[in-house]
Backbone bond lengths (Angstrom), bond angles and torsions (degrees), N, CA, C in turn:
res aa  C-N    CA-C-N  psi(-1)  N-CA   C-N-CA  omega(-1)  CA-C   N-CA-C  phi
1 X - - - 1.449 - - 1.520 109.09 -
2 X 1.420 111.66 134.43 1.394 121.41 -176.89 1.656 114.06 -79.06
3 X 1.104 104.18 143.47 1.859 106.81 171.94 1.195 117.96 -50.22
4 X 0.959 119.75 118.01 2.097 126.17 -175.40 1.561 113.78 -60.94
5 X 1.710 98.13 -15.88 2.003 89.29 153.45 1.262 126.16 -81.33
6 X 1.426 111.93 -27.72 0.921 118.36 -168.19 1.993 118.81 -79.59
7 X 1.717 85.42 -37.27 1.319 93.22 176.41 1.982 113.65 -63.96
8 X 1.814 87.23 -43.81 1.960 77.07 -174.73 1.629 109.20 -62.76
9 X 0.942 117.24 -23.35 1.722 128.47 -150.39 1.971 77.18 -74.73
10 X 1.376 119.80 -51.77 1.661 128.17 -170.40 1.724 115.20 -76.50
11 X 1.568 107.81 -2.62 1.073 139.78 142.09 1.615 140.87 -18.89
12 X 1.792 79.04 -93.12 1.308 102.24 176.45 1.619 105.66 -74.60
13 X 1.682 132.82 -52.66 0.913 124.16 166.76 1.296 127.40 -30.55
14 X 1.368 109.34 -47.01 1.638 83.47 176.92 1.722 129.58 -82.33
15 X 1.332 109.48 -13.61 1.358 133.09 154.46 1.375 111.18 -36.28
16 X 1.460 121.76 -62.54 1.563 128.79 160.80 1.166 134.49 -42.02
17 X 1.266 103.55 -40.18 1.591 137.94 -151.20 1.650 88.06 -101.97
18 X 0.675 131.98 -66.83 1.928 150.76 169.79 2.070 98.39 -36.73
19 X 1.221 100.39 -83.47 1.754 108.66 163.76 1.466 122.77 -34.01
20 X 1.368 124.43 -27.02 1.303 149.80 -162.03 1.613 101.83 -74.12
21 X 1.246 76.34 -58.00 1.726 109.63 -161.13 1.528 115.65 -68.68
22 X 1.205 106.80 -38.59 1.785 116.70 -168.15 1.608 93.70 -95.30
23 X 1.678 117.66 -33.41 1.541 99.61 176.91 1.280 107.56 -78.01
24 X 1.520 143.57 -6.68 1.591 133.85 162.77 1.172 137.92 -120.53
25 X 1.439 115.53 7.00 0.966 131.25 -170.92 1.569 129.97 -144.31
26 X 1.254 89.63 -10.18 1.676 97.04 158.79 1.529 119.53 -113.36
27 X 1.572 114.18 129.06 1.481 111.00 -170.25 1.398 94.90 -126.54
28 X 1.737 121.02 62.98 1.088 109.73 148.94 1.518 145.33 -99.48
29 X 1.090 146.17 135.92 1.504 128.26 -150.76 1.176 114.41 -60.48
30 X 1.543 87.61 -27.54 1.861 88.08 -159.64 2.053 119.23 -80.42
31 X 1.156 67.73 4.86 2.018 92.72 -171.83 1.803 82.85 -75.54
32 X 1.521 114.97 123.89 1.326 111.24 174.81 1.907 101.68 -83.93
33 X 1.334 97.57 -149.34 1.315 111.93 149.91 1.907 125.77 -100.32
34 X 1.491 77.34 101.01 1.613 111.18 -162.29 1.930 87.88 -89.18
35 X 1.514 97.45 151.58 1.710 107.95 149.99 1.381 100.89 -148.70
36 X 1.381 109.41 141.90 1.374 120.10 167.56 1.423 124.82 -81.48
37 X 1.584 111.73 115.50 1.372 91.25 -171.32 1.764 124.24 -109.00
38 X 1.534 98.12 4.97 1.474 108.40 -167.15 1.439 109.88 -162.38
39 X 1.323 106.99 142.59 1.409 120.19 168.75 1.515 118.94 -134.05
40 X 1.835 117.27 125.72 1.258 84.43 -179.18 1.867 78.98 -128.72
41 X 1.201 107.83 -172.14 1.532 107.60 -169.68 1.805 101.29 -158.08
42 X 1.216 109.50 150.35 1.732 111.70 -162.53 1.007 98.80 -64.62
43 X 1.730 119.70 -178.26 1.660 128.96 152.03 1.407 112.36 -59.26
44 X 1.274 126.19 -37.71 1.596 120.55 178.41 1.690 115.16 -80.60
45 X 1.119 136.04 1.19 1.475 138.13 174.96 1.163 82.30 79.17
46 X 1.691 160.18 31.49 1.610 130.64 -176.81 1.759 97.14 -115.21
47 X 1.095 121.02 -15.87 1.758 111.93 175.97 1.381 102.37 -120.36
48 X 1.196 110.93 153.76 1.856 119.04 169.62 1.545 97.41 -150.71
49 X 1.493 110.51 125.85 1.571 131.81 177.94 1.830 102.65 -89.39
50 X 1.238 122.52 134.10 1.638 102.42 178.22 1.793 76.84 -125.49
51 X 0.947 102.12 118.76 1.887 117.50 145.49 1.511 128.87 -75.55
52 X 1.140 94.68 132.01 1.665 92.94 -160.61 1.928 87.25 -131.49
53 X 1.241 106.50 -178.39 1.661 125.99 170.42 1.989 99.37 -143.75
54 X 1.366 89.70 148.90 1.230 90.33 167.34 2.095 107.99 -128.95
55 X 1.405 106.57 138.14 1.768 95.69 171.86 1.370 89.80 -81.05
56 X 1.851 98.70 166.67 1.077 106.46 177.66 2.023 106.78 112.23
57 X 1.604 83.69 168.57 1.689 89.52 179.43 1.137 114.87 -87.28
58 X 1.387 119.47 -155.84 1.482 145.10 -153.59 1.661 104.47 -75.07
59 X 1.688 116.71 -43.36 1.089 153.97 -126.38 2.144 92.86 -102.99
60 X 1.778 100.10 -54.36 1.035 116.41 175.11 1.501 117.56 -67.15
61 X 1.679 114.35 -33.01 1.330 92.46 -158.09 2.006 106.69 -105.18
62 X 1.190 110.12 4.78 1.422 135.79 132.62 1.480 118.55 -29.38
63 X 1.521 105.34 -65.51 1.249 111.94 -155.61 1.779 94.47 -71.37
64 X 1.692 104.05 -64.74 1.442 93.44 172.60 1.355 126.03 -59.98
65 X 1.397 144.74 -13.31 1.460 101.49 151.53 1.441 148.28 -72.13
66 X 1.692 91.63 -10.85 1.391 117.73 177.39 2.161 86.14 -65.27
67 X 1.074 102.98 -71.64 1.888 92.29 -166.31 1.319 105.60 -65.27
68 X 1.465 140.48 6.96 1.537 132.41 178.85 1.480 88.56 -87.46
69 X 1.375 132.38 -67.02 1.421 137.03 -165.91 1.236 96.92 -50.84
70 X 1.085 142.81 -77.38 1.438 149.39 163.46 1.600 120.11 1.07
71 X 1.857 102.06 -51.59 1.872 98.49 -177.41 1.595 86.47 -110.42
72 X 1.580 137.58 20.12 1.265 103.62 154.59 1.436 148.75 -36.65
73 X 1.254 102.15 -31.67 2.045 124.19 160.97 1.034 104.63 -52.60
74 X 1.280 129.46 -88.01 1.494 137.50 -178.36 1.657 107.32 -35.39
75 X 0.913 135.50 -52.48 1.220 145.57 -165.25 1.806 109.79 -58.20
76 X 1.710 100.82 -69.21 1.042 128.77 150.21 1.214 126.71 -12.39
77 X 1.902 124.75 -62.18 1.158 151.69 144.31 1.303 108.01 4.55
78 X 1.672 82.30 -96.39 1.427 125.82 -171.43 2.077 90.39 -46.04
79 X 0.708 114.46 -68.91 1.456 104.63 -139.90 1.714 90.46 -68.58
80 X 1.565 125.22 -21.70 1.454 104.85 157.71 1.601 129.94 -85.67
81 X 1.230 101.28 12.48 1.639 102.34 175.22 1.925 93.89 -99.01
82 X 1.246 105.52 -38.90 1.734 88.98 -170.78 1.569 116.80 -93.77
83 X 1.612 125.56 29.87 0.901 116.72 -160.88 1.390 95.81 -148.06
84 X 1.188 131.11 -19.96 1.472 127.33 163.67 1.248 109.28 80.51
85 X 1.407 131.87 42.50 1.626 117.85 -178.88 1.619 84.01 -138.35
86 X 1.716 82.27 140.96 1.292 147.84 178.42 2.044 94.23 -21.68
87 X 1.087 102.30 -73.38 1.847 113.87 166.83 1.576 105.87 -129.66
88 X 1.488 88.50 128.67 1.866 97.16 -177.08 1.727 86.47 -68.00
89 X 1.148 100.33 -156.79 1.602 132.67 -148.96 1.293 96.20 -143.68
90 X 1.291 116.09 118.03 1.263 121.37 176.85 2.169 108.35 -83.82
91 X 0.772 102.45 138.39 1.332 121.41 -161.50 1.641 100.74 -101.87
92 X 1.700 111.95 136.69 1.150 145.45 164.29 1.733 131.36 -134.40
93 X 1.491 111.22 86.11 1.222 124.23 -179.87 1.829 113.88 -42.71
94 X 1.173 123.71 127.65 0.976 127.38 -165.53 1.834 101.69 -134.08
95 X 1.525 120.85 118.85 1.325 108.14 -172.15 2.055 98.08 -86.34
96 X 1.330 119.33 132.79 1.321 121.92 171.43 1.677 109.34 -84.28
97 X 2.216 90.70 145.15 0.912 136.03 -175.61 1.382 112.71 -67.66
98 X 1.269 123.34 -27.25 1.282 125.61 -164.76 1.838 112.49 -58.00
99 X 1.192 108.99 -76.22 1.906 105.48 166.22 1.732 116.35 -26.75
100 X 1.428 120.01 -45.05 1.121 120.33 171.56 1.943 108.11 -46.04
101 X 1.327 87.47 -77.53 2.442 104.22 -179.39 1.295 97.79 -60.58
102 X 1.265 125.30 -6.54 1.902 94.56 172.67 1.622 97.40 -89.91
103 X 1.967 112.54 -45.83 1.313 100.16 -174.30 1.922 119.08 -47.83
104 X 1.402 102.75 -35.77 1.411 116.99 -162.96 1.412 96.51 -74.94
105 X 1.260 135.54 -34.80 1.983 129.46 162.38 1.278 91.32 -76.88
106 X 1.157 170.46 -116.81 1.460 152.24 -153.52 1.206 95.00 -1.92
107 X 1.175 125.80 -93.27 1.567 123.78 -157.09 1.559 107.69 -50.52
108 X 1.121 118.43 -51.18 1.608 120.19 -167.82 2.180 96.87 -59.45
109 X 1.169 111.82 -53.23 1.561 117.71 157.39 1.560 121.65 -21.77
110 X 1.591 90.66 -59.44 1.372 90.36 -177.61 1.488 105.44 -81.10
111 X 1.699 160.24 -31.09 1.052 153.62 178.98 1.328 94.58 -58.10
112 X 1.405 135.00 -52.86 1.467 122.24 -160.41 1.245 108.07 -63.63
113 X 1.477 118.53 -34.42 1.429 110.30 -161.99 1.710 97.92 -85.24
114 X 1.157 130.61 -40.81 1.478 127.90 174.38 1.750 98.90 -44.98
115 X 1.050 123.93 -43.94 1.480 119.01 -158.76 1.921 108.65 -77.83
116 X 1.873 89.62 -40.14 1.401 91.22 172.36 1.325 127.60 -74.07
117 X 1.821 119.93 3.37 1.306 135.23 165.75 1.253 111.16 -76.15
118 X 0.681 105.53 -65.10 1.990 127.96 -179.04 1.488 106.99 -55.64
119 X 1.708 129.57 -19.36 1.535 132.46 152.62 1.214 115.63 -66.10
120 X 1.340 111.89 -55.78 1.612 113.46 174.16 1.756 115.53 -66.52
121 X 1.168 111.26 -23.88 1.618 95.91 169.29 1.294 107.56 -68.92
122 X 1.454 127.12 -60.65 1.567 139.26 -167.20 1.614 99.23 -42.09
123 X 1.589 119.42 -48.14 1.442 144.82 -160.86 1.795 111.20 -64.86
124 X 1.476 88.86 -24.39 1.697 103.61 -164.35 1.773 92.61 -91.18
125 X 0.655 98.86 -64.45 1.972 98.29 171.66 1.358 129.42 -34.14
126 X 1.781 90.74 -40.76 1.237 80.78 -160.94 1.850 143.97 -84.05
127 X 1.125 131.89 -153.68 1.098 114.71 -153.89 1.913 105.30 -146.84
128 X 1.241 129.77 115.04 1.374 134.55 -155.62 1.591 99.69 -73.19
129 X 1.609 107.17 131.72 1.367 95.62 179.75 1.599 139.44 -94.34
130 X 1.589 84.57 15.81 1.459 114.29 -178.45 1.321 118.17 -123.47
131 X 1.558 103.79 -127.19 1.767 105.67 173.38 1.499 85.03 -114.61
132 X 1.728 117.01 154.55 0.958 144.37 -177.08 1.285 115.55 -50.57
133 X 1.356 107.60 -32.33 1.617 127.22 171.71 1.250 123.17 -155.53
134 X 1.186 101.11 94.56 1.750 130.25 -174.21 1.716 138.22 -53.19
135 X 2.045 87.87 -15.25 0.715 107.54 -176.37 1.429 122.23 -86.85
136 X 1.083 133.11 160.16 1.570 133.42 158.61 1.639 134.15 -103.79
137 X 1.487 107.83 130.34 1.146 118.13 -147.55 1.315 94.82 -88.47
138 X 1.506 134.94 159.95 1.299 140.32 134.09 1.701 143.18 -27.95
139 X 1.406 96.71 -41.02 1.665 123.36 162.28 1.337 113.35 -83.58
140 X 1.177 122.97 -55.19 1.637 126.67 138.97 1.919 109.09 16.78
141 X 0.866 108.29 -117.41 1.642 134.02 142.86 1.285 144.25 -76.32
142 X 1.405 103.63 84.53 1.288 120.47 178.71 1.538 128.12 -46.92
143 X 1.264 85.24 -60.81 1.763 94.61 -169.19 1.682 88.85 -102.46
144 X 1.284 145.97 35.04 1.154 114.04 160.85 1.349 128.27 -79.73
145 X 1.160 113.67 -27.54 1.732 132.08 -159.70 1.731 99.25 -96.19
146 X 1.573 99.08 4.72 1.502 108.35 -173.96 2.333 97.22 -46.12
147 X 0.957 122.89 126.25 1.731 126.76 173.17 1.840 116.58 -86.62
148 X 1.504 105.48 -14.18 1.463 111.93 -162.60 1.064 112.35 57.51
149 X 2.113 89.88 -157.85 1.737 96.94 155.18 0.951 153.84 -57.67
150 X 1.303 107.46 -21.48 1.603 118.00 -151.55 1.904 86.76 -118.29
151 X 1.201 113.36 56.11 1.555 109.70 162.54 1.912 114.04 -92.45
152 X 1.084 83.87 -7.94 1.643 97.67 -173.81 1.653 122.09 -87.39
153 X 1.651 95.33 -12.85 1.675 117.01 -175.18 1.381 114.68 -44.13
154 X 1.185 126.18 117.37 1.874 109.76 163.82 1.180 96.38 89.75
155 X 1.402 143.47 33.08 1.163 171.02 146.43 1.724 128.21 -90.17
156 X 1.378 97.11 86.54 1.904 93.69 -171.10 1.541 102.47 -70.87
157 X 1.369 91.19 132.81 1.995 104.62 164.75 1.212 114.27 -113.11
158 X 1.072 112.28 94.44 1.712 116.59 160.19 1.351 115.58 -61.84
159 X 1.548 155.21 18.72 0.949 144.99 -134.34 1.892 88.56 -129.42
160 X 1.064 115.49 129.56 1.806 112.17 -152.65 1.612 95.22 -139.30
């Protein structure tokens, strides 16, 4: 197992190295407008996942994985010719989740705050179904909590 600096540090390189590659060297159409946003790579240096995003629709991001799988070789290549290790890393394009969970907390964002509008309207109307303050004060009642003498009752004294 490889050193986990060493591995992230062999990481990001190929992330670079990967990005490098598809903005100059691949001229396929079907490659949309891709960005790479992640690389992570095993404890043994033998797999590397590259996460990518694509803009665009349903239609587009189809097409680029169809042309990512396609220059995995080339890609592959490249990132063992410019990186000098021992056995490259065979490579698996992976499109990232992230644009998906930000839209989906956006939305969940936006329900809370509609709901927390719609509390404060209901909230602004409304009307106490008691006394305004239910509570009881100290000044309130002075002498109620008065204990007398006999606060000491039911109280063993060993004191002889």
């Amino acid at each position: 197992m490889a050193d986990p600096a060493r591995a992230r540090k062999l990481a990001d390189r190929i992330r670079e190295i990967a990005a490098e590659t598809l903005e100059r060297r691949v001229k396929d159409p079907r490659l949309g407008f891709v960005t790479i946003t992640d690389a992570k790579i095993t404890g043994d240096l033998r797999d590397a996942t590259v996460f990518y995003t694509v803009y665009g629709d349903e239609n587009e991001r189809t097409a680029t994985a169809a042309a990512l799988d396609s220059v995995k070789g080339l890609v592959r290549s490249e990132v063992g010719r410019r990186t000098g290790v021992r056995y490259t890393p065979t490579l698996q394009f992976v499109a990232d989740a992230i644009p998906d969970n930000a839209a989906h907390l956006d939305d969940l964002l936006r329900t809370a705050r509609e709901a927390d509008e719609q509390v404060a309207r209901v909230a602004a109307d409304a009307q106490y179904a008691g006394e305004r303050d239910p509570y009881r004060r100290a000044d309130d009642d002075a002498g109620a909590d008065d204990l007398g003498d006999d606060s000491t009752e039911g109280v063993d004294d060993d004191r002889a």
